[in-house]
FIGU-648568 format. One record per residue (C-alpha): residue number from 1; x, y, z. Coordinates in steps of 0.2 Angstrom, whole numbers, always signed. Last residue first. Example, Ala and Ser with C-alpha at 12.3 -4.5 7.8 and 13.67 -1.06 7.14 Angstrom:
<nodes>
NODE;pos;c1;c2;c3
NODE;2;+68;-5;+36
NODE;1;+62;-22;+39
</nodes>
This chain:
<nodes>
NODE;pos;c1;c2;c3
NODE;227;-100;+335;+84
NODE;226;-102;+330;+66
NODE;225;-115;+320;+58
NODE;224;-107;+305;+50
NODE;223;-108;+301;+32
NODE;222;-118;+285;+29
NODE;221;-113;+274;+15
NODE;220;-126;+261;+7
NODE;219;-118;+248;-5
NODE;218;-117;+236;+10
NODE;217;-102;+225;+12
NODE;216;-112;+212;+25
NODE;215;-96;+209;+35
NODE;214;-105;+208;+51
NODE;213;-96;+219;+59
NODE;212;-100;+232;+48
NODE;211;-116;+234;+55
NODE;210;-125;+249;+45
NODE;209;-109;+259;+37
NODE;208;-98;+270;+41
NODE;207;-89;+287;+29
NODE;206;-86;+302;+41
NODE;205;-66;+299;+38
NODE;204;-70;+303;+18
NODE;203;-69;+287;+7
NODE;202;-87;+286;+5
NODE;201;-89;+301;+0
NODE;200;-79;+300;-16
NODE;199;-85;+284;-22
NODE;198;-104;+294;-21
NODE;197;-99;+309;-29
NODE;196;-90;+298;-43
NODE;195;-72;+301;-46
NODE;194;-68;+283;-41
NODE;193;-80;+274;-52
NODE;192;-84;+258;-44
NODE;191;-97;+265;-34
NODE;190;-108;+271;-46
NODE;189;-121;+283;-41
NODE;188;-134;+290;-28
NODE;187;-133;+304;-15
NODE;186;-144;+309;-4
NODE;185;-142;+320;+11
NODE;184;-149;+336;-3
NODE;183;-159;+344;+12
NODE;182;-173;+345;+1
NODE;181;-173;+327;-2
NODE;180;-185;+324;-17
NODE;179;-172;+317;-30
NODE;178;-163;+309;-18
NODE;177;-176;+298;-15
NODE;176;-185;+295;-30
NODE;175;-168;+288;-37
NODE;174;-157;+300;-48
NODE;173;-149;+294;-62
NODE;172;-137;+308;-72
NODE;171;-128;+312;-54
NODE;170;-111;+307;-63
NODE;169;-115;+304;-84
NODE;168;-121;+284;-90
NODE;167;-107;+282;-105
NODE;166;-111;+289;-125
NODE;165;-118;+281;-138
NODE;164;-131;+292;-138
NODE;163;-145;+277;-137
NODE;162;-135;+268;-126
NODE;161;-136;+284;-114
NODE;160;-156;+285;-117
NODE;159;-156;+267;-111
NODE;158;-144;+268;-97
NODE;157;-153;+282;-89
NODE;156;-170;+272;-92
NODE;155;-162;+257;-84
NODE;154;-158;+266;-69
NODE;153;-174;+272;-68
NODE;152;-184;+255;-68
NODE;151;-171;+251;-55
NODE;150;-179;+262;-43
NODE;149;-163;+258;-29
NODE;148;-174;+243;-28
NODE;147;-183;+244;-10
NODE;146;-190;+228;-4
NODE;145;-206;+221;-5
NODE;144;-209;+200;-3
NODE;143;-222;+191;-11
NODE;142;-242;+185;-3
NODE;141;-254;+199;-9
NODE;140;-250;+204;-25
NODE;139;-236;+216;-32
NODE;138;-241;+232;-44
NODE;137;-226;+233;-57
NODE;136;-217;+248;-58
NODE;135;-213;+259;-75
NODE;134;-233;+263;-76
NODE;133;-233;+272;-62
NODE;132;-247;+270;-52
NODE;131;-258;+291;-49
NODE;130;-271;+287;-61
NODE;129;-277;+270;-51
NODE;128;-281;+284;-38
NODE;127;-297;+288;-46
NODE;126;-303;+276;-41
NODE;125;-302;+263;-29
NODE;124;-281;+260;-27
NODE;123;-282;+243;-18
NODE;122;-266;+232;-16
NODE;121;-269;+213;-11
NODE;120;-266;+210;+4
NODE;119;-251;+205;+17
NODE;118;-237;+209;+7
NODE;117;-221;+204;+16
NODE;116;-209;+221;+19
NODE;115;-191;+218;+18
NODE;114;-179;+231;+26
NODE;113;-176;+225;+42
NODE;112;-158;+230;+43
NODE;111;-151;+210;+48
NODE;110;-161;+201;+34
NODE;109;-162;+185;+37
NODE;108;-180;+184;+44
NODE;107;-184;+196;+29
NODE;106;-175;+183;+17
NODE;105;-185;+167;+25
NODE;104;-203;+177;+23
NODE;103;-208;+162;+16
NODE;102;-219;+171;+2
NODE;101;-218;+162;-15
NODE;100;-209;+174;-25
NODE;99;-206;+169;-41
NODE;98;-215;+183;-47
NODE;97;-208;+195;-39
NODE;96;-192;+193;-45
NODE;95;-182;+204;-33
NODE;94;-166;+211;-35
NODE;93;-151;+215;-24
NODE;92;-142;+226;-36
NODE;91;-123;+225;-36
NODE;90;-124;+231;-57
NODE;89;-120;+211;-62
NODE;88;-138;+207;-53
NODE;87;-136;+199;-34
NODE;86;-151;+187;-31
NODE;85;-169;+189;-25
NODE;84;-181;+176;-30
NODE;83;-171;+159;-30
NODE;82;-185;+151;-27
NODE;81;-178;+143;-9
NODE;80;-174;+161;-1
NODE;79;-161;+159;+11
NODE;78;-145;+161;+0
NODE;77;-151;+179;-4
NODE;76;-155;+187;+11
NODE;75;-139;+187;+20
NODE;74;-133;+199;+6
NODE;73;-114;+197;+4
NODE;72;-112;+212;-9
NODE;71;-125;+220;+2
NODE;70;-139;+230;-6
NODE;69;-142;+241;+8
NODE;68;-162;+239;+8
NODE;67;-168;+255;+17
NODE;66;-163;+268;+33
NODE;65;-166;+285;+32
NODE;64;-155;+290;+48
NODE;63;-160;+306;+58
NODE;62;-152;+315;+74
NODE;61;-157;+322;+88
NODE;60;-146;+331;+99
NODE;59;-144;+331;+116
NODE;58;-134;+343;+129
NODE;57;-144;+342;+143
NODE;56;-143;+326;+145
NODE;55;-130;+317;+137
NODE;54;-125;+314;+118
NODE;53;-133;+307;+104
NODE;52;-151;+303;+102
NODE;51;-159;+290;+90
NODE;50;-173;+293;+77
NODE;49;-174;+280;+61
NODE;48;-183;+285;+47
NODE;47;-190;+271;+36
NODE;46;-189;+266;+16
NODE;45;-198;+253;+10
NODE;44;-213;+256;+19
NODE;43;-225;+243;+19
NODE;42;-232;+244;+39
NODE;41;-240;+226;+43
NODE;40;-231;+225;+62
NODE;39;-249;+224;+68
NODE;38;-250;+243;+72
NODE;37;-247;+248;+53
NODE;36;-263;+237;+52
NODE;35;-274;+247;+62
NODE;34;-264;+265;+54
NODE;33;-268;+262;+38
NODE;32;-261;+251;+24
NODE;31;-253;+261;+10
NODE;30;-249;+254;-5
NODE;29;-233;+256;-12
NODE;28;-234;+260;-30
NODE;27;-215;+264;-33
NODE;26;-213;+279;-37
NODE;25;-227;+286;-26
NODE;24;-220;+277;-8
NODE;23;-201;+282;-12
NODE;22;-207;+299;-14
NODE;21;-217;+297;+5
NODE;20;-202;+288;+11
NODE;19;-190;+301;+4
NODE;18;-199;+316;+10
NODE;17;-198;+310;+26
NODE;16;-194;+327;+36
NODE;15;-181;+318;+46
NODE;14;-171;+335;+44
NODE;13;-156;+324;+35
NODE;12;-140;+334;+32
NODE;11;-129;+330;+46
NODE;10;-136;+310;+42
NODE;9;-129;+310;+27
NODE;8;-134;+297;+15
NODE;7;-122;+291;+2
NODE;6;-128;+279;-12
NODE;5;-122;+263;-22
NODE;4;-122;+256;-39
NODE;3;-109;+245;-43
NODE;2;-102;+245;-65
NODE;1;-91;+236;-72
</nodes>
């Protein structure tokens, strides 16, 4: 079987947000402006959190990308009363937009506030229709947004890999995220293989997670900036 996951490290990330801004152009996030950014309206699947650590003077700042976790116990999930996002065999927490019906029960639920309700309908006046990709649905007004761990190229990988007969390779799939970090503090693949990157970070001492306590089992690792 196969559990995708991904390790962030936070002594890496420069809070540059090259991730949001990749994560924007992959996956036809529309941008809503600053007036309805400052209604709470912001569509941004992936966020950079700024906290401080340590006392005054010594103070450092430090960086944390923070996006869907895709937990195995996803508080999301048994909420939503169209069955819209569920748990796929790959530990995806997907979305089936089209079911969606807008209750906004899942973002309530959600305890990382990573699910972004659709206020309008999309705009891209011409010519920026040419910049959509054409692997990522355009959502309407009135469903859910989350981020997917850019499913649409994990299922190219695993297509061209099916085609070679041949497993998905280590680091093969790389989400728009990680793919744009220039600090490389992303790193995406399968969890349940123990000599993965990313199985291999997370069971360093530096390895925590987003609200453990509340047994959530996110597939997002963070790595510890050091002291």
């Amino acid at each position: 079987m196969t559990r995708w996951g991904m390790a962030i490290d936070t002594d890496r990330c420069t809070g540059c947000g090259a991730c949001a801004v990749a994560c924007h152009a992959e996956n036809n996030i529309q941008t809503v402006g600053e007036e309805e950014a400052g209604k709470g309206r912001a569509m941004h699947w992936m966020r950079i959190e700024r906290y401080y650590e340590g006392v005054f003077p010594d103070v450092k700042v430090r960086f944390q990308p923070v996006l869907c976790q895709h937990c195995a116990h996803a508080p999301c999930e048994p909420v939503c009363p169209v069955y819209a996002t569920y748990r796929t065999p790959e530990g995806l927490n997907a979305m089936v937009y089209s079911r969606c019906i807008g209750t906004r029960y899942c973002a309530n639920n959600c305890p990382y506030t990573a699910r972004y309700f659709n206020w309008f309908s999309p705009e891209f006046p011409a010519p920026l229709e040419r910049q959509l990709n054409p692997d990522v649905s355009v959502r309407p007004a009135g469903v859910m947004e989350k981020c997917t761990f850019c499913v649409q190229r994990i299922q190219d990988v695993q297509d061209v890999a099916q085609t070679e007969d041949r497993p998905v390779r280590d680091g093969e799939i790389r989400t728009a995220c990680s793919q744009s970090c220039p600090a490389q503090a992303i790193t995406f693949g399968d969890l349940d293989d123990p000599s993965s990157l990313v199985a291999q970070l997370g069971r360093t001492e530096r390895a925590t997670h987003l609200l453990e306590d509340l047994s959530t089992e996110p597939s997002v690792t963070y790595l510890r900036g050091g002291r």
